[in-house]
Structure formats: structure tokens, C-alpha cells
C-alpha positions as CSV (number, residue, x, y, z in Angstrom):
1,X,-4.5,20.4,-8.0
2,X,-5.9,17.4,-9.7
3,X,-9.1,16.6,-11.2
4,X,-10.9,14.8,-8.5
5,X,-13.7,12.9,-10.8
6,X,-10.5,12.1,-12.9
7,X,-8.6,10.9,-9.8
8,X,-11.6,9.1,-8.6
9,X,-11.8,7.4,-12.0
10,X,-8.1,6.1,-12.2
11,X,-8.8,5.1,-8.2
12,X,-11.9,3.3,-9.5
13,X,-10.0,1.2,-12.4
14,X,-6.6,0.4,-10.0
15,X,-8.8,-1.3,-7.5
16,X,-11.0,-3.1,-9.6
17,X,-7.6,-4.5,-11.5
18,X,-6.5,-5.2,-7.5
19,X,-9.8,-6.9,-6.9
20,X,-9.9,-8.9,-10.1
21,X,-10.6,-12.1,-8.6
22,X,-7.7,-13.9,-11.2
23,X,-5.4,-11.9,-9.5
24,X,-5.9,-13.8,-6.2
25,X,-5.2,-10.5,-3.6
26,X,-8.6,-9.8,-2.1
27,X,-11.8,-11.3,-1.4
28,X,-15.8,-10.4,-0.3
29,X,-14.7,-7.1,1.0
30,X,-11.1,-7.1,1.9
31,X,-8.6,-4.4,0.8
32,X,-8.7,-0.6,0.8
33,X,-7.3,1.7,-1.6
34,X,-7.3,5.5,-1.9
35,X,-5.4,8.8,-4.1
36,X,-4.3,12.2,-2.8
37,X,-6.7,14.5,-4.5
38,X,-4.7,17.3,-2.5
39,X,-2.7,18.7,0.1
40,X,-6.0,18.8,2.2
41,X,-8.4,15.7,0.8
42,X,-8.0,12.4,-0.4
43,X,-10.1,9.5,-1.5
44,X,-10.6,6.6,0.4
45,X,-12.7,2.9,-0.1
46,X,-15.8,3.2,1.8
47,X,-16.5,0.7,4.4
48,X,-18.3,-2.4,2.9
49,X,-17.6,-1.3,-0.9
50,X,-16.1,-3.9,-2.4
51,X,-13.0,-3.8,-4.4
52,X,-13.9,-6.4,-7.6
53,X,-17.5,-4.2,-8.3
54,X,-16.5,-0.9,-6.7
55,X,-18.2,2.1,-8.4
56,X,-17.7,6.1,-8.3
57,X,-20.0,6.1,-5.3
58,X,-17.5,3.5,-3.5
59,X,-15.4,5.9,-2.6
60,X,-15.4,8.6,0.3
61,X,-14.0,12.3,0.0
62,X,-12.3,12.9,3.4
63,X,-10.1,15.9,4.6
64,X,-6.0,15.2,5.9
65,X,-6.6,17.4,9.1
66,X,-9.4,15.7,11.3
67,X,-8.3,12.0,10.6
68,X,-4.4,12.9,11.6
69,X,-5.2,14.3,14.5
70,X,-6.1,11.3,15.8
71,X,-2.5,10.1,16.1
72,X,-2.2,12.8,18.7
73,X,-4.7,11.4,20.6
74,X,-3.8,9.2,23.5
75,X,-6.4,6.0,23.2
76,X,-9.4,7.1,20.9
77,X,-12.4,4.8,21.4
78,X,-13.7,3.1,18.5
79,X,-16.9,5.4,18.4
80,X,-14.7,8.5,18.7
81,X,-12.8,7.2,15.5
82,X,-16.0,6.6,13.6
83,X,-17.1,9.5,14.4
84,X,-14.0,11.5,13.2
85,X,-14.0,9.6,9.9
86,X,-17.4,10.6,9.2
87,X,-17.1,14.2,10.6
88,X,-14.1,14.3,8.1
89,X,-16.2,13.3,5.2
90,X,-16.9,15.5,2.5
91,X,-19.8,15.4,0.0
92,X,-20.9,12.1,1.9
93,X,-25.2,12.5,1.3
94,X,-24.8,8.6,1.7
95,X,-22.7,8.7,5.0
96,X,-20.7,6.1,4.5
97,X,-18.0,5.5,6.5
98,X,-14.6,5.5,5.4
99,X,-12.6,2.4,5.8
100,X,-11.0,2.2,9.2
101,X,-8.1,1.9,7.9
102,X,-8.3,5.5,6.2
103,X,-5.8,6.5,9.1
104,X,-2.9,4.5,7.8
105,X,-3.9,5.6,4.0
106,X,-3.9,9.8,5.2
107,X,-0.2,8.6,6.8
108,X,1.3,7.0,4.1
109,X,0.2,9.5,1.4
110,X,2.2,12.4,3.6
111,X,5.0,10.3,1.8
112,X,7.0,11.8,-0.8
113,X,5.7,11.1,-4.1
114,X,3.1,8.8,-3.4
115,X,-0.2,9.6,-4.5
116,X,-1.9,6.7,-4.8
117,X,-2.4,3.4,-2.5
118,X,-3.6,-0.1,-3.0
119,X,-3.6,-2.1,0.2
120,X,-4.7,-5.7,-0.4
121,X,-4.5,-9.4,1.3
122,X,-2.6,-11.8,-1.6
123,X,-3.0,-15.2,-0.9
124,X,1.0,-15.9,-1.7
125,X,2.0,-13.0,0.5
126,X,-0.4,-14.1,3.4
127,X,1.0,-17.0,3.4
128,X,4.6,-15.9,4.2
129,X,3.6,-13.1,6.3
130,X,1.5,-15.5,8.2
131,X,4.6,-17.9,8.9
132,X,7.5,-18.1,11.7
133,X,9.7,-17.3,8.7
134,X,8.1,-14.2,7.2
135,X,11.1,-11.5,8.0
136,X,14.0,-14.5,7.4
137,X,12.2,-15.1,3.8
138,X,12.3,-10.9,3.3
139,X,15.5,-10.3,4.3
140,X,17.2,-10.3,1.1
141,X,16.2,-10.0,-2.6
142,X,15.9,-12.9,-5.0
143,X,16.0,-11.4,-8.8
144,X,16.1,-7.6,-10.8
145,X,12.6,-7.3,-11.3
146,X,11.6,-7.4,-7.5
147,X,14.4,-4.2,-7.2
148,X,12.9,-2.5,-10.0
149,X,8.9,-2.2,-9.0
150,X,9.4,-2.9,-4.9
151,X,12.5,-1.1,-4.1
152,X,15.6,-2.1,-2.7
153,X,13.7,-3.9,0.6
154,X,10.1,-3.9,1.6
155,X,9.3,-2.7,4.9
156,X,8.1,-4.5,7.6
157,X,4.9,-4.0,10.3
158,X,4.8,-6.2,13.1
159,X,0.7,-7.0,13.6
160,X,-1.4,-4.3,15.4
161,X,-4.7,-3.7,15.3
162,X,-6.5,-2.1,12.4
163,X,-6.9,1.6,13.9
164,X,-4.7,3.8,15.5
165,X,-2.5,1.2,16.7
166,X,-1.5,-0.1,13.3
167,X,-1.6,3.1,11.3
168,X,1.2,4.3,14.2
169,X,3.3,0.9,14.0
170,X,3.1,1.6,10.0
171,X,4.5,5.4,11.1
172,X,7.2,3.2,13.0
173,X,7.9,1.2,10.4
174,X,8.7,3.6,7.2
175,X,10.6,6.1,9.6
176,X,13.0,3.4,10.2
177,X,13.1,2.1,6.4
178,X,13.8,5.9,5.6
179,X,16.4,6.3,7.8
180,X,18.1,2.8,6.7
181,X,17.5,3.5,3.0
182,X,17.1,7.0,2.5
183,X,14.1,6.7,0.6
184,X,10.6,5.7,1.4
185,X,9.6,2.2,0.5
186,X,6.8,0.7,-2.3
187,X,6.2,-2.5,-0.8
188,X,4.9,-2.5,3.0
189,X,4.3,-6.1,4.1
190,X,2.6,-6.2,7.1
191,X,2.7,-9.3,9.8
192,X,-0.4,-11.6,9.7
193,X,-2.6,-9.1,7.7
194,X,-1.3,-8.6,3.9
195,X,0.4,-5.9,1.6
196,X,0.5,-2.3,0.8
197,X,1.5,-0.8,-2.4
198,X,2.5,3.3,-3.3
199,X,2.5,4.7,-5.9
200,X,3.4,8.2,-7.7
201,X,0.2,6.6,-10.3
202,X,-2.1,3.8,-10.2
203,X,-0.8,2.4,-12.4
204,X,2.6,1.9,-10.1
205,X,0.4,0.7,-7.4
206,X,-0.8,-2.2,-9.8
207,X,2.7,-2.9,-10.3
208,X,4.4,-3.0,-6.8
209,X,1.6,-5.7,-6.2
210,X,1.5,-7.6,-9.3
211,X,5.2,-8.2,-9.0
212,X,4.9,-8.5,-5.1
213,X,2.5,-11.2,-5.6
214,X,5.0,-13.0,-8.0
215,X,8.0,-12.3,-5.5
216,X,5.4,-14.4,-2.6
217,X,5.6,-17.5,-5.1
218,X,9.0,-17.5,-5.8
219,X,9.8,-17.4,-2.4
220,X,7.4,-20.1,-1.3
221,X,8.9,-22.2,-4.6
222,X,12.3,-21.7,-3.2
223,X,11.9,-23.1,0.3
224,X,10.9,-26.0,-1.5
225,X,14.7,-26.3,-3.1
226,X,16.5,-25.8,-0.1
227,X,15.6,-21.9,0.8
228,X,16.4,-18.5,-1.0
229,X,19.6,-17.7,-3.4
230,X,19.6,-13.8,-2.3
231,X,21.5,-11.5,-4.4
232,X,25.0,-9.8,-3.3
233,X,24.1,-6.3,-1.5
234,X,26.4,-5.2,-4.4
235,X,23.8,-6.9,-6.9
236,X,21.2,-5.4,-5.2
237,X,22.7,-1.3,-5.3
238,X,23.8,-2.3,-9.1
239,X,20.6,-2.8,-10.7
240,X,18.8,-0.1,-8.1
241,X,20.5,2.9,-9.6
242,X,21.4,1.5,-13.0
243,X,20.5,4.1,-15.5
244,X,18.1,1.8,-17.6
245,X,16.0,0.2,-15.0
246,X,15.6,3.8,-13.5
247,X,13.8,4.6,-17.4
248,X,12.1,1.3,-16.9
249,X,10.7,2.1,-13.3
250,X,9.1,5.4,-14.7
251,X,7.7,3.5,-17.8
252,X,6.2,1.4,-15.4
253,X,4.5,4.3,-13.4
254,X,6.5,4.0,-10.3
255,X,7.1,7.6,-10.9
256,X,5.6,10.7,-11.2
257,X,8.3,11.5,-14.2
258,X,6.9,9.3,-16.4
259,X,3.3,8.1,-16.5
């Protein structure tokens, strides 16, 4: 079990680096992030905190069980899900409310080896998400760097509302990238809202976004030259399972291997 003032630290530092206003991904109080304390709690952003001055106290200690099982429900009203997320609360004297969007973070941290999330709104990635050419733009990968920290593909999340309805299309979405892939992704970019990171550390959270963010502004720089130069799917399985980028990708704490 981890140390979950410890946790809450390291969750504490990774979203101020995400909220660092140089680094262009959130603003007032957009984003979420949270950390798998364990196989019962996690913590999540409160609602209102904001990521660039977010403190200990930012942060909401809420239990797997109550907030999942509102998947199973058929069409929860959005006074039954506030009152689940603060029923599932733990430790909350304040009563804040976690994030609404603490349903997709308890999803996505069932994932194999991901422990920590940073879900932000990048101005570069917004602006291709945003577009009529967001999924033609994905759809293959530009350089060995992006491989590296995002995986072999980023998934993709058609809009739904934040909720229930887009923490299930989220469930949709990384079911299908697992079965195309065989492995879970690190880059979620979602349709006319932003990007989610995962991470085995915080620290690999930092870096799915960071090079995500530069992957937005290469893309957008290439349209200008006549659209995307993707690698061969060869290139692509070639540097994904090459022996030293594998070393690199734990260095970079993308894994739980090496922090």
C-alpha cells in the first residue's frame, strides 16, 4: 500500500507542473488529476481547486466502490452523482466535491499499471481535437519520441458529456485500443474537450503530456507544409520494442520498473 500523504504530495507537484501557466495546458480551473492510493481509494482534484495553486487540501480521498457503481446505473441524475461522489468521500470535514469527472479517473486507474492521471486542455491539442481533421491528423505517427512517451497510437473519445456518459465512451474507447494493440494506451485525446495522460508515476504523466503538447505543434506546423510525413507501420513497431528506448521509457517514468 502506498504512503497516501506521500502520494498526495507527488499528486500535488505533477499537477502544479501540469498547471504551470508556461506550459499552456489549463487555465482558471480546468483539468483534473488524481493517484491510486489503493485497490479501494484514490485521490482526486476537488471541484473548483485549481491546478497552477493547488494545495494538500485540493485534493479529495474517495473510495473505488460507490463511484463505479454508477456505470451500472441506467441514467443517474446529476444530484444522484453528486451525491455519490460526496457519499464516497473520505476524510472530507470540508465536503468538497470531487471533480465530476472523478468517474472517468476511478475507470482509467482500473488500468494496468497506471497509477497516476493528469487530464488537462492544451491549447495545441484543442486545437486539433477541435477541427474536422482531428482523427485524419492522429492516424499515424510523425517521429520516435512521440512512440516512446505516448505509445504506439493515442486513443480516441468521440465528445460526450462530462459524467457518466463520457467516463463510459472513455470505457469504449480503451477496450477497443486494447483489443487493437494489446496494451492499454498513455495518450487519450478526447474530441472537442482535451487530453489525458497515465502513468505508472507522476512523473510519466508529466511526460505523456509534455511531449503530447509538442506532438499538437508539430502537427499543426505540418499542415502548413503540405500535411503529415507519417512513419512506416514497420518504423513505428521498430522503435516501440527496440531494447534501448524501452530503458529510456522507464527512465522517463512511464513505468513502474524504473522511477
Amino acid at each position: 500500500m502506498s504512503d497516501p500523504q506521500q502520494l498526495r504530495e507527488e499528486l500535488v507537484n505533477m499537477s502544479r507542473v501540469l498547471g504551470d501557466p508556461a506550459a499552456d495546458c489549463v487555465i482558471l480551473g480546468e483539468g483534473n488529476t488524481s493517484a491510486r492510493i489503493d485497490e479501494e481509494t484514490f485521490w482526486v482534484k476537488a471541484s473548483g481547486a485549481q491546478l497552477p495553486t493547488i494545495t494538500l487540501e485540493g485534493f479529495v480521498r474517495v473510495r473505488f466502490a460507490p463511484v463505479l457503481s454508477l456505470f451500472d446505473a441506467e441514467d443517474p441524475s446529476d444530484e444522484t452523482i453528486k451525491q455519490v461522489l460526496l457519499e464516497a468521500s473520505m476524510d472530507n470535514k470540508a465536503k468538497q466535491r470531487p471533480s465530476i469527472e472523478a468517474l472517468m479517473h476511478a475507470l482509467l486507474l482500473q488500468e494496468p499499471g497506471v497509477n497516476f492521471i493528469g487530464h488537462t486542455h492544451p491549447v495545441a491539442v484543442n486545437a486539433i481535437v477541435c477541427s474536422q481533421q482531428a482523427q485524419e491528423a492522429l492516424s499515424g505517427r510523425l517521429f520516435p519520441d512521440e512512440i516512446t512517451c505516448c505509445g504506439v497510437a493515442p486513443a480516441w473519445v468521440p465528445f460526450a458529456d462530462p459524467g457518466v456518459p463520457l467516463a463510459r465512451q472513455v470505457a469504449e474507447s480503451v477496450r477497443d485500443y486494447t483489443e487493437r494493440y494489446g496494451q492499454r494506451p498513455q495518450a487519450i485525446w478526447m474530441q472537442n474537450h482535451g487530453l489525458i495522460a497515465l502513468g505508472a508515476t507522476a512523473q510519466g504523466v508529466e511526460t505523456v503530456t509534455a511531449m503530447s503538447v509538442k506532438l499538437a505543434r508539430i502537427l499543426l506546423g505540418t499542415y502548413a507544409l503540405g500535411g503529415p510525413n507519417f512513419l512506416t507501420d514497420k518504423q513505428v513497431e521498430r522503435i516501440a520494442t527496440r531494447p534501448d528506448e524501452l530503458l529510456r521509457a522507464g527512465q522517463l517514468g512511464l513505468t513502474s520498473s524504473n522511477k
